[in-house]
C-alpha atoms as one frame of an Amber mdcrd trajectory, in Angstrom:
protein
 -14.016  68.918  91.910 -17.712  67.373  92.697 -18.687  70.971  94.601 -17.110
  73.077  91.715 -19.229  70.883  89.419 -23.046  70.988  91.622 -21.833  75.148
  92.330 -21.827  75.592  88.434 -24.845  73.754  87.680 -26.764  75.521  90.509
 -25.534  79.293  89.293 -26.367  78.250  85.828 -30.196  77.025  86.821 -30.385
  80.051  89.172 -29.154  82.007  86.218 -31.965  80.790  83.897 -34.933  81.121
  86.165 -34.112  84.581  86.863 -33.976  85.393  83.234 -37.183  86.015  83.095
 -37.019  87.860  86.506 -35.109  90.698  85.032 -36.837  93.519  83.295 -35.541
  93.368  79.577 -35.190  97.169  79.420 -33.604  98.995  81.668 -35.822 102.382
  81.060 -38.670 103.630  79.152 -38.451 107.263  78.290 -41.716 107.931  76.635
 -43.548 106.412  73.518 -42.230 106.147  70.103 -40.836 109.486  69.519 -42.748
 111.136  72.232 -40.738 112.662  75.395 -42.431 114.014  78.934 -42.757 117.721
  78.712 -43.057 118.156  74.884 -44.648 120.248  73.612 -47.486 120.220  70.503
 -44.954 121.311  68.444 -42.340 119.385  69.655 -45.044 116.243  69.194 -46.013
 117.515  65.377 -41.711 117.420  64.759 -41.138 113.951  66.309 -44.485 112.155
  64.446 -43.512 113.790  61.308 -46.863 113.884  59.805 -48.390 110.866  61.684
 -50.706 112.795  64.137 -53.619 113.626  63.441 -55.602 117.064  64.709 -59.048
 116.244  66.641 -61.839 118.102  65.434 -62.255 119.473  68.900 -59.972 118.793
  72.169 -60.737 115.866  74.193 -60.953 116.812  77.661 -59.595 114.106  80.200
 -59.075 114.821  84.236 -55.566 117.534  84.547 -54.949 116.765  80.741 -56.838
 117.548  77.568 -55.482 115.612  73.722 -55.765 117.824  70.617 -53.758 115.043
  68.658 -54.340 111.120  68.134 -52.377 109.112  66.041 -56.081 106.937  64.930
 -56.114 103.458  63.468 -52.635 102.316  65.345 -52.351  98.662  65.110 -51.737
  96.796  68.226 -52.442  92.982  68.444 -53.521  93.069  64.908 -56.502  95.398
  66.276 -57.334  98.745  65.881 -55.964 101.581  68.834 -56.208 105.463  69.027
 -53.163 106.980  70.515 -53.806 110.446  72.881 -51.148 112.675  73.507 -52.520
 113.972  76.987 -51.492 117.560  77.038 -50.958 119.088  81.027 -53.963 121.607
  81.388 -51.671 123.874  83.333 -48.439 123.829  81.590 -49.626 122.569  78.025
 -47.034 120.012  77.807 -47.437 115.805  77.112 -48.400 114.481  80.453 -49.491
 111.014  79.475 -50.189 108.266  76.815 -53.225 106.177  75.847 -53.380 103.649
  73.600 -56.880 102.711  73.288 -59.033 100.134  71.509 -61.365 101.806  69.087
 -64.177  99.242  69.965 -65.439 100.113  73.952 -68.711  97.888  73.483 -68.012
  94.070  73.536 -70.902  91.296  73.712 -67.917  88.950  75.393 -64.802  89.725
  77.072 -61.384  90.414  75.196 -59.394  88.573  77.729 -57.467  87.238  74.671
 -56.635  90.442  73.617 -55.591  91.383  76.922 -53.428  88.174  76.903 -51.830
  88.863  73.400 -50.890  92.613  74.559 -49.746  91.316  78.283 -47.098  89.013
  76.183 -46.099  91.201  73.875 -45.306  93.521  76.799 -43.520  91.513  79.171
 -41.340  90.677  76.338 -40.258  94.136  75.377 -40.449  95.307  79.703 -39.783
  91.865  81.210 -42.229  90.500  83.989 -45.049  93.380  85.329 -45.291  93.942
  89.311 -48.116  92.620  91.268 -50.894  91.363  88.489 -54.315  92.270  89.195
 -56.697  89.846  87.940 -60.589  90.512  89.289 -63.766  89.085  88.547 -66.899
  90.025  90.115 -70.449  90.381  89.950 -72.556  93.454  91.076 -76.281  93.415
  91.640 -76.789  89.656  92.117 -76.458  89.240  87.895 -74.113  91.099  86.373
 -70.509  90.370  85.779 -67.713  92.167  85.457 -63.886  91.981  84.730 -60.714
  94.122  85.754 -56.802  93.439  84.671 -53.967  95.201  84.952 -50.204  94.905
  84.206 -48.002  97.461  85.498 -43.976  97.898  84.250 -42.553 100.863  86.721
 -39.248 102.046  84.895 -36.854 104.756  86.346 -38.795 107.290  83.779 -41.749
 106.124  83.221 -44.706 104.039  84.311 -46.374 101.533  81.279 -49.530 100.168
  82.778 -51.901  97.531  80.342 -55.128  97.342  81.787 -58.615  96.399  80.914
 -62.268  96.478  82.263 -65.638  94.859  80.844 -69.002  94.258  82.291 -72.069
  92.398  80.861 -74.796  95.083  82.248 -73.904  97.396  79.079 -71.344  95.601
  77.889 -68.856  98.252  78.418 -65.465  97.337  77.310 -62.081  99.556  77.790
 -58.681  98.271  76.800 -56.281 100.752  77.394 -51.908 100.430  77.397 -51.073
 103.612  79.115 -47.715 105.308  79.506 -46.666 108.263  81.962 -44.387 109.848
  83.862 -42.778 108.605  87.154 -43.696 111.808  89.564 -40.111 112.805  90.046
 -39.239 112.838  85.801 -42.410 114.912  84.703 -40.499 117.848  82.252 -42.404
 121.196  83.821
């Protein structure tokens, strides 16, 4: 009866430090409303009303955004969502959620920290952190993090850069497609 008794209390401690092991979700299919391979219209439906048209597209890499949803709270701060449009099939390719402010006299690791929390929460514990500082030139320093939840659909990757030299700061939650699940 002893072994029954240590077995039970060592699959119930096992049990509750792997809680937090175990993604929370078993699959991210997009963002909100938004599915790989929509298309503007298909966007315009699912937001009903919430996006907004840019005055001019934003040209990115393979992927261009004519529609932002601007002034998206995250972290009790300010974020532009970009619906990344495929150039050559004109169909949602990717997600950024990006802070409005990119110029910061001092880090926003707490920022960084609130989001990362908020995130493993919803996703469960991100793969391999990356967690850099360095300094370039002999003076300047610089920060890079990153958070990445890989899902059978989709990839949700939290990452942010800064540097003192021009105080350039990017904090960006991005969401996208796992190769083999892109709609064409």
């Amino acid at each position: 009866m002893r072994g029954y008794t240590r077995l039970f209390l060592a699959c119930g401690l096992l049990l509750l430090l792997c809680q937090d092991c175990l993604p929370q979700q078993k699959d991210v299919v997009g963002w909100e409303g938004a599915r790989w391979g929509m298309s503007e219209a298909e966007l315009l439906k699912a937001f009903n009303g919430r996006l907004r048209k840019l005055p001019e597209r934003k040209q990115f890499f393979a992927s261009y955004a004519e529609y932002v949803i601007p002034g998206f709270k995250l972290g009790g701060e300010p974020f532009t969502v970009f619906f990344q449009m495929d150039k050559g099939t004109d169909k949602l390719a990717q997600i950024i959620v990006r802070l409005d402010e990119q110029v910061s006299l001092a880090p926003r690791e707490r920022l960084f920290n609130s989001l990362d929390a908020s995130l493993a929460r919803a996703y469960g514990r991100p793969g391999q952190p990356k967690d850099e500082r360095y300094t370039f030139r002999g003076k300047y320093k610089g920060i890079a993090l990153t958070r990445t939840w890989k899902f059978p659909t989709t990839t949700v990757e939290l990452s942010y850069g800064w540097d003192d030299q021009i105080y350039a700061s990017l904090l960006v939650v991005r969401y996208f497609p796992r190769p083999t699940n892109a709609r064409r």
